[in-house]
C-alpha positions in Angstrom: -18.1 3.3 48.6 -16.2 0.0 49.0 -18.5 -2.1 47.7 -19.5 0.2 44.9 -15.9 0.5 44.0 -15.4 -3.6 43.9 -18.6 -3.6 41.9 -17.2 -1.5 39.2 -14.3 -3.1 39.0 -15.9 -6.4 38.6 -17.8 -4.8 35.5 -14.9 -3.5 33.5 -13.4 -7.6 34.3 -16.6 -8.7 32.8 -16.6 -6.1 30.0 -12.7 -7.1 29.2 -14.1 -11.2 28.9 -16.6 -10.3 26.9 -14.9 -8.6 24.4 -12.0 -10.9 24.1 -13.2 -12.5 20.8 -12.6 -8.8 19.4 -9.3 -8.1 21.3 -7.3 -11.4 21.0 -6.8 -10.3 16.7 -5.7 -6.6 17.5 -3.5 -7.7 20.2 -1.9 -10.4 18.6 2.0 -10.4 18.6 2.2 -10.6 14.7 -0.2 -7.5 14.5 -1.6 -9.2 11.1 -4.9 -7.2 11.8 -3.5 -3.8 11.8 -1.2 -4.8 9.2 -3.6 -5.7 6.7 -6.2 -2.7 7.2 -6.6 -0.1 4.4 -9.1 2.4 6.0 -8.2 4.6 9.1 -7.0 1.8 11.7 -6.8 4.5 15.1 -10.8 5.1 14.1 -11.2 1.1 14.7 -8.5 0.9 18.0 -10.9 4.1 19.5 -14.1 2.1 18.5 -12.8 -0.7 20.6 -11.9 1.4 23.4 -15.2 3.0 23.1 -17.4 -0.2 23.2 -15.6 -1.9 26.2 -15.9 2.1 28.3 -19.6 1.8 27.7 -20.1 -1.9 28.2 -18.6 -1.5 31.4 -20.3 1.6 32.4 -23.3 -0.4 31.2 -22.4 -3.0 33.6 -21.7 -1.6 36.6 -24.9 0.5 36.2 -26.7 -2.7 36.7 -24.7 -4.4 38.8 -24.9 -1.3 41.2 -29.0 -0.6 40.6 -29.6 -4.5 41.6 -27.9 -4.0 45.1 -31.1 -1.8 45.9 -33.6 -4.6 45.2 -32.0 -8.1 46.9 -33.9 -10.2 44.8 -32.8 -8.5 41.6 -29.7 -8.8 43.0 -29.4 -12.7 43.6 -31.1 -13.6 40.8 -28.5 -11.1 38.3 -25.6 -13.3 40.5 -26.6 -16.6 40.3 -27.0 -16.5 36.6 -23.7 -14.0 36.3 -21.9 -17.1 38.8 -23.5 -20.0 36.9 -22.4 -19.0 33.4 -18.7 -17.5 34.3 -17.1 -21.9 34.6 -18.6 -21.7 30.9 -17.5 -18.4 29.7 -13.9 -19.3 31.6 -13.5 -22.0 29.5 -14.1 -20.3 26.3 -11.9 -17.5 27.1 -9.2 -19.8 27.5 -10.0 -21.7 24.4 -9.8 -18.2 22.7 -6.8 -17.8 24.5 -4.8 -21.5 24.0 -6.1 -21.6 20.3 -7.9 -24.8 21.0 -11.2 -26.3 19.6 -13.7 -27.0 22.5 -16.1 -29.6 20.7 -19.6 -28.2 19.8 -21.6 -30.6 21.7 -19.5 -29.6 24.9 -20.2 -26.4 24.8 -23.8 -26.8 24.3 -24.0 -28.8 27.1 -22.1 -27.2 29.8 -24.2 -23.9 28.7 -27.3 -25.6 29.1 -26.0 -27.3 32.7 -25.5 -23.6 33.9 -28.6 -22.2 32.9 -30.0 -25.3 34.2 -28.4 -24.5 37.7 -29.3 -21.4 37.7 -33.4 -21.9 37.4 -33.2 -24.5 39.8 -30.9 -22.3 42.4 -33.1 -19.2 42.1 -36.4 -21.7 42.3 -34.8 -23.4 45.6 -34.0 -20.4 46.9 -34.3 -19.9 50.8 -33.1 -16.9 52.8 -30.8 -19.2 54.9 -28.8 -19.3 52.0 -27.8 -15.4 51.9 -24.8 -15.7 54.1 -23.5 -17.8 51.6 -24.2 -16.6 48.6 -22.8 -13.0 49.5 -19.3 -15.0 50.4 -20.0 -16.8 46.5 -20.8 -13.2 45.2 -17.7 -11.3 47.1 -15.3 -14.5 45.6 -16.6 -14.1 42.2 -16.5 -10.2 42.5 -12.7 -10.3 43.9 -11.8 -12.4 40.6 -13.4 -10.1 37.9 -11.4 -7.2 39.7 -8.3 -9.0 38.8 -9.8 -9.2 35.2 -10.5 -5.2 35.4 -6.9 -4.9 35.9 -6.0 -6.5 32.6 -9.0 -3.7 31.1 -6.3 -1.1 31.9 -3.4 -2.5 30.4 -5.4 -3.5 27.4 -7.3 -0.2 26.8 -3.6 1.8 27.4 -2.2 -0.5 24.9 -4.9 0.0 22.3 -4.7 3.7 22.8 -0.6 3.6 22.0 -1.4 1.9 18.9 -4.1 4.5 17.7 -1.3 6.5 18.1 1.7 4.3 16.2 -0.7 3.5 13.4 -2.7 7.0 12.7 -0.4 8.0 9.8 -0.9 4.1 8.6 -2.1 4.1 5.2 -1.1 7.8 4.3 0.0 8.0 0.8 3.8 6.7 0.4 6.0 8.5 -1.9 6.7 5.7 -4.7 9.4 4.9 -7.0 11.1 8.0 -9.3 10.4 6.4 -12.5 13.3 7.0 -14.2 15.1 6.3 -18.3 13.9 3.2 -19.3 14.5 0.4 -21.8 13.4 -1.4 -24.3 11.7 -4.5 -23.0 8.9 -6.8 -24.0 6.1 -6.6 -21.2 6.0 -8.9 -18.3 2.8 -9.5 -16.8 2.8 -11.9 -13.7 -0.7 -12.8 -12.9 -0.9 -14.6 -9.5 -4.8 -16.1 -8.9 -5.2 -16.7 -4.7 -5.7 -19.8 -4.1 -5.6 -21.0 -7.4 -5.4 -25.1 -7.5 -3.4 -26.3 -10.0 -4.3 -29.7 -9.3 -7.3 -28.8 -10.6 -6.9 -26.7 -13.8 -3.7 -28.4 -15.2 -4.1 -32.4 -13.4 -7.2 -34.0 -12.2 -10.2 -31.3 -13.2 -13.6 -32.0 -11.6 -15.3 -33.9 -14.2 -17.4 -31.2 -16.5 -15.8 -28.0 -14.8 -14.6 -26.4 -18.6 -12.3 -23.7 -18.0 -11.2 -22.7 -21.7 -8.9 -20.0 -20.8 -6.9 -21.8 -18.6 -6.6 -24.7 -21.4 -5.8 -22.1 -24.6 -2.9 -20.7 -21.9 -1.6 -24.2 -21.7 -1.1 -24.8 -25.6 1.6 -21.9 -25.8 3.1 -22.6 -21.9 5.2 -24.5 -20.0 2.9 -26.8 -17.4 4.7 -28.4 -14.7 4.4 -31.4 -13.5 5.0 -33.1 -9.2 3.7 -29.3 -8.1 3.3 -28.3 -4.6 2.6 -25.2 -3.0 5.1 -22.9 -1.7 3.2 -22.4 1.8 -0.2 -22.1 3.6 -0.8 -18.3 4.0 -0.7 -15.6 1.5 0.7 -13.1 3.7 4.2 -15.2 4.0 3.9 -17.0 1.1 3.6 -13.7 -1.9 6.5 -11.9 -0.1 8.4 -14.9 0.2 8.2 -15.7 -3.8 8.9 -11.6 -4.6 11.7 -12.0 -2.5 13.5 -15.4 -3.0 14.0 -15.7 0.7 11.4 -19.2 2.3 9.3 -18.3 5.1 6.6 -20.2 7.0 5.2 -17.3 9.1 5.0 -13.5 9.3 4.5 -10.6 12.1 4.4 -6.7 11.8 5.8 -4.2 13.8 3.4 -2.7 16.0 3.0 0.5 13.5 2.2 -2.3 10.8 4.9 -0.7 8.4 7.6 -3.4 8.7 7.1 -6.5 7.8 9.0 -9.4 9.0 9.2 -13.1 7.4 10.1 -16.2 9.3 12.5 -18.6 7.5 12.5 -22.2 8.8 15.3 -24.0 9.9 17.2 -25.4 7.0 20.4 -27.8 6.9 23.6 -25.9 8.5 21.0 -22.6 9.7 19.0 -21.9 12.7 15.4 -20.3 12.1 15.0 -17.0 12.3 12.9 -13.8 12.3 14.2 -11.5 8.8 12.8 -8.1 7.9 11.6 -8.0 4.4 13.5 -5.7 2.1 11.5 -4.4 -0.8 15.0 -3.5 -2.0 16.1 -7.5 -1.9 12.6 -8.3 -4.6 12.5 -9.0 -7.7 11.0 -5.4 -8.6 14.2 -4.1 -7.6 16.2 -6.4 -10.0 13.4 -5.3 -12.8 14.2 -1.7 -11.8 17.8 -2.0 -12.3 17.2 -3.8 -16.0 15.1 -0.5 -16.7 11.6 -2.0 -16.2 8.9 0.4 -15.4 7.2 -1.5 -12.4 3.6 -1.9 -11.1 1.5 -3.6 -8.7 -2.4 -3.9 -8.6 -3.1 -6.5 -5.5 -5.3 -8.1 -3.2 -5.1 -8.1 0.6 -1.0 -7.4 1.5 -0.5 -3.9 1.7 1.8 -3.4 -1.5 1.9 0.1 -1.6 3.2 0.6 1.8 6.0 -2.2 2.1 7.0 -1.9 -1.6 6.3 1.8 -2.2 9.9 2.4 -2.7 10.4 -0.2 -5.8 7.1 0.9 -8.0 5.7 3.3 -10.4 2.5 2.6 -10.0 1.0 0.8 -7.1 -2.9 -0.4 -6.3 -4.4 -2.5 -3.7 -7.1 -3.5 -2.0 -8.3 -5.3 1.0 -12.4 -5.8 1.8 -13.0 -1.8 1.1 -14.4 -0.8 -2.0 -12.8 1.8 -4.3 -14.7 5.2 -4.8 -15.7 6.0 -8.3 -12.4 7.8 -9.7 -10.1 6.4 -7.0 -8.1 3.6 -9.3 -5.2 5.7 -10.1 -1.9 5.3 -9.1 -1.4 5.1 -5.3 -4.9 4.6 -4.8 -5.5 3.3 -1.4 -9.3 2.3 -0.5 -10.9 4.0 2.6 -14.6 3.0 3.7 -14.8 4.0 6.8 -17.3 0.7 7.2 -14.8 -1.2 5.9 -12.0 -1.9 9.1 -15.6 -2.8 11.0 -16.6 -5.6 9.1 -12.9 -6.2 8.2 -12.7 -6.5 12.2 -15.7 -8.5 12.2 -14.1 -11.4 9.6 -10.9 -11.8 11.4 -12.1 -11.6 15.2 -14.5 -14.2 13.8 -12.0 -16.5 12.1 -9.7 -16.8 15.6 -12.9 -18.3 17.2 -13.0 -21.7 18.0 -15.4 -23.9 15.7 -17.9 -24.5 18.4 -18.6 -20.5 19.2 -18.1 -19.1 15.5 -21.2 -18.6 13.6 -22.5 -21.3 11.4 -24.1 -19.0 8.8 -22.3 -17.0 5.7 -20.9 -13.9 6.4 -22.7 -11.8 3.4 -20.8 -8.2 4.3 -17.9 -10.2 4.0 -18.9 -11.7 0.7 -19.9 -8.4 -0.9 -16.6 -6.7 0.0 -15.0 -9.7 -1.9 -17.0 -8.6 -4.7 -15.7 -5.2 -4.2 -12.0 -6.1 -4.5 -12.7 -8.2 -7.3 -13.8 -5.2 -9.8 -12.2 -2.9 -8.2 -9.2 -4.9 -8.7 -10.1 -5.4 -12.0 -10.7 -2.5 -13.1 -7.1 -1.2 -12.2 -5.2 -3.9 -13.5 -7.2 -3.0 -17.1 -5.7 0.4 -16.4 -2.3 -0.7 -16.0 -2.4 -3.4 -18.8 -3.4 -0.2 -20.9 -0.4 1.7 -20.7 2.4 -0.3 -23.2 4.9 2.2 -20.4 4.3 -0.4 -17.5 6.9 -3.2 -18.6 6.7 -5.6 -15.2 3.4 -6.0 -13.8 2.2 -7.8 -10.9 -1.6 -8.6 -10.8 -2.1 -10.7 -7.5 -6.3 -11.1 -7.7 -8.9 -12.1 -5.1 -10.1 -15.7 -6.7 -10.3 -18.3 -6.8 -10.1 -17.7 -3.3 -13.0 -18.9 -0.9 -15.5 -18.1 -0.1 -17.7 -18.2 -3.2 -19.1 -14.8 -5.2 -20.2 -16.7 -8.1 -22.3 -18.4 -9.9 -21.0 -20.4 -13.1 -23.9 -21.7 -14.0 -25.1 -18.0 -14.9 -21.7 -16.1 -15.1 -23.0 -13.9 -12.6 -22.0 -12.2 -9.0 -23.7 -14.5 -5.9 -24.1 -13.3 -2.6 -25.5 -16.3 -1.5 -22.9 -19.5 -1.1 -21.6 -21.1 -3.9 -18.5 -23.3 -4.6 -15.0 -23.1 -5.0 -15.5 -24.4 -8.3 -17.6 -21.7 -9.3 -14.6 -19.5 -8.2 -12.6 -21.7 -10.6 -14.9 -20.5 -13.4 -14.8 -16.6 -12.1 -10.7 -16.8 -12.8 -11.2 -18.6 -15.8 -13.4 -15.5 -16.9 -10.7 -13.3 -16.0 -7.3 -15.0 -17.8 -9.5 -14.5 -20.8 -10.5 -11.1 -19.9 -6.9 -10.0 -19.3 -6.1 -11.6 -22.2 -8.6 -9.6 -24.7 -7.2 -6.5 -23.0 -3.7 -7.5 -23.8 -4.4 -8.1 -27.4 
């Protein structure tokens, strides 16, 4: 019963390493992952829990059916033992947020499995003693790893429970008596490089909306961008407070903007305040406000400033969903959401080299969906400040300029470019 007992709880420590790639997003301190889901975020925390329960049931099944057969069983442990310096190293990789080179990793894989043939060729019974000692070290180890399962899979159960009422409908903004006011229509493209629309274009890239905007604008001149991330950076500008960095709370209703350290200030942690935005100010000038966007969840963390509130993060919007408060909900959708962002922690030298093309399609999604709901908005004269925050030209590419159509295969940022050209001039038409 001992030995059974340390074999399981090898097999959970080996279940909890292998699903690291997956876990290191959702536990993250800044809870970005939760944060930014729009479907039903406990279904994807139980999912989790549910995969690393039956991989480690899985495991110890095996682990425990090769101690009948001893040659089963030292060939299982030689290539569990040869492989676990490799997979070590990329769990702390993961871990340390540090790239281990390609090349390296290829090659210290290949040296294990190496080992591993020639130890299981070479084998000799003399070596048993041994190897049970190797095999009791490296089972004593994973234990300590199952340990860690426990905390982990308790944590992700509490924050099934913190985040089941997540992305309920929020009670928005009484629209009140209004003013007079000629519209406002902020249109904020992600990712959109001014460099090259307004300064040094790629040579033939014709973008003719973006050039008949600029001969009845302003254009600026020495730009640079307010920050790196659009989850800081968009509630930083609706705000008027800097920020470098952001972090939830672990429910993923508040969120909380770093502001660096400035000249006679210390850095600090600030909750934002939809009340301290700029759709307060338009509020209290009798603006009617709205909000279609793109990946920050708008209508929870500004519910309390707007009349009518849209967005949308990599889940497509059922036919008859873009109303007001419409909140998309796929229940495929936090899955391949998880997918993307477990993905994009990975080092370079374990992420996959290929496209992602469920990722791309749900960035097709947003896009008309998105679309579609800002034409709704722009439609009714009674929405007087409107903020339009759309998914291009952000990477990767979903289109193809050379035939104005949707691509699911790769294309360029340029073509992007041409996608958001499209769409100033579709806005525009709608406006007119």
């Amino acid at each position: 019963m001992r030995r059974a007992f340390q074999t399981v709880t090898a097999s959970f420590g080996l279940a909890t390493l292998c699903t690291l790639p997956i876990l290191t997003p959702l536990l993250a301190p800044s809870h970005a992952i939760l944060y930014h889901q729009v479907g039903p975020v406990s279904t994807l925390l139980l999912t989790v829990v549910l995969f690393i329960v039956l991989l480690g049931l899985f495991l110890s099944s095996l682990l425990l059916l090769a101690e009948k057969f001893a040659r089963v069983r030292v060939v299982l442990w030689i290539v569990l033992m040869a492989v676990l310096p490799w997979s070590a190293l990329k769990v702390w990789s993961i871990l340390l947020q540090w790239t281990l080179p390609h090349r390296a990793s290829q090659a210290l894989f290949a040296i294990s499995i190496v080992a591993a043939i020639l130890f299981v060729l070479l084998w000799r019974p003399a070596f048993l003693p041994y190897f049970n000692r190797l095999q009791s070290f490296a089972e004593t180890i994973l234990s300590f790893a199952s340990l860690s399962a426990l905390l982990v899979l308790g944590h992700l159960l509490l924050l099934a429970w913190q985040v089941r009422t997540l992305n309920a409908p929020q009670p928005l903004h009484r629209q009140g008596a209004q003013q007079q006011h000629a519209r406002m229509i902020w249109i904020l493209f992600d990712e959109l490089s001014y460099e090259q629309v307004y300064e040094r274009r790629y040579p033939g890239l014709l973008l003719p909306a973006f050039d008949r905007l600029a001969q009845q604008s302003v254009l600026f001149t020495h730009t640079i961008p307010t920050g790196l991330m659009t989850e800081y950076v968009i509630p930083s500008l609706l705000s008027g407070t800097p920020a470098d960095a952001m972090r939830a709370s672990a429910d993923g209703r508040q969120l909380f903007l770093h502001t660096p350290s400035r000249s006679g200030q210390n850095a600090a942690w600030q909750p934002f305040d939809p009340q301290h935005t700029v759709f307060r100010d338009a509020l209290d000038r009798g603006y009617s406000t709205a909000v279609v966007g793109w990946y920050n969840p708008y209508c929870r963390i500004l519910a309390s400033v707007l009349d009518r509130c849209t967005w949308s993060d990599h889940a497509p919007l059922p036919s008859g969903m873009a109303t007001d408060q419409s909140v998309t909900t796929n229940l495929l959708a936090p899955l391949n959401d998880l997918r993307e962002t477990a993905l994009s922690h990975l080092p370079d030298s374990i992420r996959p080299l290929d496209g992602n093309p469920q990722g791309t399609i749900a960035h097709i999604h947003d896009y008309r969906n998105l679309l579609t709901a800002a034409d709704t908005v722009l439609s009714d004269p009674s929405a007087t400040f409107v903020f339009l925050h759309l998914p291009v030209p952000h990477p990767d590419g979903i289109y193809d300029r050379n035939t104005h159509q949707f691509s699911t295969h790769p294309t360029s940022y340029l073509d992007n470019l041409v996608l958001a050209d499209d769409t100033l001039a579709h806005l525009h038409t709608q406006l007119e």
